[in-house]
C-alpha positions in Angstrom: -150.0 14.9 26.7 -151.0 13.2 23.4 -147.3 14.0 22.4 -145.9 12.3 25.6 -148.1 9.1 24.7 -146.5 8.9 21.2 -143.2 9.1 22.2 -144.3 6.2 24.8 -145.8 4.4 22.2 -142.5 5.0 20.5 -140.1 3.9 22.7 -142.2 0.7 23.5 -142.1 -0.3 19.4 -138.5 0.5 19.7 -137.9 -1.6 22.7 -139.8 -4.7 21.3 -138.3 -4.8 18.4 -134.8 -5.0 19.8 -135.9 -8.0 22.3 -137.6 -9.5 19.2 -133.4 -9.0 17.4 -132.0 -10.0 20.2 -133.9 -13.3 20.6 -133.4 -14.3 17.0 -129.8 -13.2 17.4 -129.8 -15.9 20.5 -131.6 -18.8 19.1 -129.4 -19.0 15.7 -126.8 -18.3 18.4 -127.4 -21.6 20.2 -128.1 -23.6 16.8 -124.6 -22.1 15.5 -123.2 -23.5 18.4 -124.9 -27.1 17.5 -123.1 -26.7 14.3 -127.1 -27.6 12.6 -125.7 -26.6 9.1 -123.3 -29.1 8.9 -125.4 -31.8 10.5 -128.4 -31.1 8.4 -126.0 -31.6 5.3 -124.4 -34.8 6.9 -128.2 -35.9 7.4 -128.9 -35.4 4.2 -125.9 -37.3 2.7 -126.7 -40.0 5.0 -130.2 -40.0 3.5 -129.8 -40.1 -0.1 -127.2 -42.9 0.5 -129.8 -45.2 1.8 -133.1 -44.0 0.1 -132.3 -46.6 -2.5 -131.2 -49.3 -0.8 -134.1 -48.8 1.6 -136.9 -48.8 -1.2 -134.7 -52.0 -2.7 -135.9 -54.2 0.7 -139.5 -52.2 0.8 -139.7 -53.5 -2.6 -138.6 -57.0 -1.7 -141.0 -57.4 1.7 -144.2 -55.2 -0.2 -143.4 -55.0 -4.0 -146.6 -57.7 -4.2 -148.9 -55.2 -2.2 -149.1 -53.3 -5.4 -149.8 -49.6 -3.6 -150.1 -46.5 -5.5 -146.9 -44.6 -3.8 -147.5 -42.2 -7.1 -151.2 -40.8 -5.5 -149.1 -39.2 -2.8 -146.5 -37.9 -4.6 -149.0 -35.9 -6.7 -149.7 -33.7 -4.1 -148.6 -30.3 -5.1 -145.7 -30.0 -3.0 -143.6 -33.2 -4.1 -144.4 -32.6 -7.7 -140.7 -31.1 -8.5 -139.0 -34.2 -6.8 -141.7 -36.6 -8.3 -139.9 -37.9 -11.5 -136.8 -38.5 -9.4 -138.3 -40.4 -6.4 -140.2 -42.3 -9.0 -136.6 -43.4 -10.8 -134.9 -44.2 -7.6 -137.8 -46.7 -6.8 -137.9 -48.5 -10.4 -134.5 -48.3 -9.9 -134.5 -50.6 -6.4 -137.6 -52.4 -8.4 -135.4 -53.5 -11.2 -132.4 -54.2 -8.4 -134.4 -57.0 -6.8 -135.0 -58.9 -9.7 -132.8 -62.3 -9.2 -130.6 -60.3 -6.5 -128.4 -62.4 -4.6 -127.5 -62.9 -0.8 -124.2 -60.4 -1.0 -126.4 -57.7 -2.8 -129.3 -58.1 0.0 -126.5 -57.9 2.9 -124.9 -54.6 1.3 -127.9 -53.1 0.8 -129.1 -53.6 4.0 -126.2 -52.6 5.7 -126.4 -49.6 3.5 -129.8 -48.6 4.7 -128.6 -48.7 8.4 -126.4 -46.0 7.5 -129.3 -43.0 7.8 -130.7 -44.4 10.9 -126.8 -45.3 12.4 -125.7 -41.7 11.7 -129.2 -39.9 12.6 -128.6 -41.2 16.2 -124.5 -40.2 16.2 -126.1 -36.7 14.9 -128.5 -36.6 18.2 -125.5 -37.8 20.7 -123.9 -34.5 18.8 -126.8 -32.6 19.6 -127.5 -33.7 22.8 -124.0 -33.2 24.2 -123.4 -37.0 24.9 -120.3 -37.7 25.2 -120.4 -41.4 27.1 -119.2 -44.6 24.7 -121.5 -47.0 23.0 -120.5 -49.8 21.0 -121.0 -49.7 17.0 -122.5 -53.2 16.7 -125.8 -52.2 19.0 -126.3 -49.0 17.6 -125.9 -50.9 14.0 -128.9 -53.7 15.3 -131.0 -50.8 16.8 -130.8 -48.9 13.4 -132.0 -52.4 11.4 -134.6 -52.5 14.0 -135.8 -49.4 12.9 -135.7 -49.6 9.4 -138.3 -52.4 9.6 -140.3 -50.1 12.2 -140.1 -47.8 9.8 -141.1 -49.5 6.7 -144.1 -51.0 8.5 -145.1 -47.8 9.8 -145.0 -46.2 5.8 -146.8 -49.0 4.9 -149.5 -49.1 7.0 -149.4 -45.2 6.7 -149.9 -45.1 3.3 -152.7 -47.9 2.8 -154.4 -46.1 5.4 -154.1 -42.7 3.6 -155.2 -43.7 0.6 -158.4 -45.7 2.1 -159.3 -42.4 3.8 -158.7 -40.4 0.4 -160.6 -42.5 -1.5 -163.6 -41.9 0.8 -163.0 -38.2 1.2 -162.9 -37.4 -2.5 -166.3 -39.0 -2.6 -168.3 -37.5 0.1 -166.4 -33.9 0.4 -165.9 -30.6 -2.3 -162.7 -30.8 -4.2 -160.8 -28.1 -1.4 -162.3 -29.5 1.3 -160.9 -32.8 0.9 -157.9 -31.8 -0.3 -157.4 -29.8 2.7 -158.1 -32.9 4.9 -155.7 -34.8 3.2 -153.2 -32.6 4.1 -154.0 -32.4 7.6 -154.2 -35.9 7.9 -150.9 -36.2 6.1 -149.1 -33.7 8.4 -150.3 -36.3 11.2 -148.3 -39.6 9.9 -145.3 -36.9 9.1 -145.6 -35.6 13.0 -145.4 -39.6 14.1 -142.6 -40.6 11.5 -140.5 -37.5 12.9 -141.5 -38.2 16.4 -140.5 -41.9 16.0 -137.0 -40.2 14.9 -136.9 -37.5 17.7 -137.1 -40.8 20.2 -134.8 -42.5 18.8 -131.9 -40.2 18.0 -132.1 -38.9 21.9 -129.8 -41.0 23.0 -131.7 -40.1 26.8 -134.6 -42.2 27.9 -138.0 -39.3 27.3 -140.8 -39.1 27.2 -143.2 -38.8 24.4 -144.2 -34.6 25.7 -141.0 -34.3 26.3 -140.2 -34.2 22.1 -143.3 -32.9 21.2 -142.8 -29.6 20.4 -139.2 -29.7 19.0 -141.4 -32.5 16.4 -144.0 -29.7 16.4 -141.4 -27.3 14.8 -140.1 -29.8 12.7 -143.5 -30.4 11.0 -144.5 -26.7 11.0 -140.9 -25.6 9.3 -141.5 -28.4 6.8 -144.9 -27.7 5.6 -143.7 -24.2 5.1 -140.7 -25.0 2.9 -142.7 -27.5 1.3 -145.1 -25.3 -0.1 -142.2 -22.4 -0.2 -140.5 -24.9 -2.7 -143.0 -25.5 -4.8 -143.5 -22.6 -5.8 -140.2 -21.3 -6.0 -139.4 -24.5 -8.1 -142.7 -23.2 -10.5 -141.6 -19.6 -11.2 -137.9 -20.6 -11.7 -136.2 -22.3 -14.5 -133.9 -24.0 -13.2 -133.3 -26.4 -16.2 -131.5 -23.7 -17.9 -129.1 -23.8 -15.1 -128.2 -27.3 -14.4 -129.6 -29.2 -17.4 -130.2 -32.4 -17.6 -129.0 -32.6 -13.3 -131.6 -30.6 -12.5 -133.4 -33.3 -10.8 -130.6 -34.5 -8.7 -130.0 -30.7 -7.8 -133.9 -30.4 -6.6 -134.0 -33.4 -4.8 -130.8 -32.7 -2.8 -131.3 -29.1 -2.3 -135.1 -30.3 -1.0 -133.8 -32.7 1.6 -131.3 -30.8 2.9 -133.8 -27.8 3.6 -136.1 -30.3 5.1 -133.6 -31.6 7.5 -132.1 -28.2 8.6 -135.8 -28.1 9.5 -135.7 -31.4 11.4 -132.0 -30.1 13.4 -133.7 -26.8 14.3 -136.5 -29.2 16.0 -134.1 -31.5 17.9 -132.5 -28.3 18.8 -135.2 -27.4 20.4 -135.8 -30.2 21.9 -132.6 -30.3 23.4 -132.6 -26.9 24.8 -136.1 -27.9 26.9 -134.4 -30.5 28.3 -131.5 -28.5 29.1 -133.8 -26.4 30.9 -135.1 -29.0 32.8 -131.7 -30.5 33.6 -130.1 -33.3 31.6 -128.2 -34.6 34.8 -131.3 -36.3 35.8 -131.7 -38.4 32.9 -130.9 -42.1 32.5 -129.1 -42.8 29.5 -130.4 -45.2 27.1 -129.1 -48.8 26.9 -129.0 -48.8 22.8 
């Protein structure tokens, strides 16, 4: 009898353990079929294209605020790609200094790029195959770059207000762990804000919740994951002097496969629930 139950017991394992193959098999399946490689490394083209030109107008509209962008990017898991955010913004610092009308324009037109292409990825995603002109997708991705930069700002002063207290009042880990989770919270509205705006459906907030969810989850993960594979590899003996430019790049197009496996998701609920019934956007 005891025999039979083993062989049961067995069998079950067995059994699970194929559904659990066969459901990874099917979800990189469906994100194959999204082509969320290729997108994740056209994101993060996109990206690094406009990170400078994007810090050049933060600089401009909030250069005066003096706030310490460096107290975040001490946390341990942006310490590889410190030194190299830090020279792109004195970079877009020293860039503003007597800058003329033409630079402004091509910068800005530059920084619409991410946001521009970002949405063309989510019409990808999404299946969306209907026409929309250039020229109001161009104006909606301005629109959003001063959304955004608002939003980082107030973010950040916010953050660092809070920090400031918690370091005081809490243990070392304790607020260090806070800061974290309160960090993962502005990160889950920035890449919300993103989700909404790339669906090129009118949603719901819910209804990219938990492909945003993912996003953040994933992110965190290969955040930390990074760090210390960054700590216990040399990598300078490798690419030299580049070795920067090779982290950064290798960093954001990791975190954006992580942000394409969350639209993905996102798309596939609303699959479920039957895209025929959504109204389209009108930007």
């Amino acid at each position: 009898m005891s025999r039979i139950k083993k062989v049961d017991k067995k069998s079950k394992f067995i059994t699970l353990c194929k559904e659990l193959v066969n459901s990874i098999h099917t979800v990189f399946s469906y994100l194959n079929f999204k082509r969320y490689t290729t997108l994740a490394g056209a994101s993060a083209y996109f990206f690094f294209i406009s990170l400078v030109p994007f810090l050049f107008w933060l600089t401009i509209l909030f250069g005066k605020w003096n706030i310490d962008f460096e107290r975040i990017l001490n946390f341990e898991i942006f310490l590889q790609i410190k030194d190299f955010i830090i020279y792109l913004q004195r970079s877009a610092q020293s860039a503003t200094n007597g800058a003329s009308i033409f630079l402004m324009l091509t910068t800005m037109y530059t920084s619409t790029n991410f946001f521009y292409h970002m949405r063309r990825t989510g019409e990808i995603i999404y299946g969306w195959e209907k026409e929309k002109k250039s020229l109001i997708l161009r104006i909606s991705a301005v629109v959003l770059i001063f959304i955004t930069m608002f939003f980082l700002i107030l973010s950040t002063v916010t953050f660092l207000f809070v920090s400031s207290i918690l370091e005081r009042i809490l243990p070392s880990f304790t607020a260090r762990v806070s800061l974290y989770m309160i960090f993962a919270i502005f990160i889950f509205m920035l890449v919300l804000l993103l989700n909404l705006y790339i669906c090129p459906y009118r949603v719901k907030i819910g209804d990219m919740f938990w492909g945003t969810a993912v996003t953040v989850f994933l992110g965190s993960m290969l955040s930390f994951g990074f760090s210390i594979y960054t700590s216990f590899s040399n990598l300078q003996k490798l690419y030299g002097t580049a070795v920067l430019f090779v982290l950064f790049l290798l960093y954001i197009y990791l975190i954006f496969l992580c942000f394409i496996i969350g639209v993905s998701l996102n798309c596939y609920l609303l699959e479920r629930k039957n895209k025929q019934l959504l109204e389209d956007k009108k930007f």
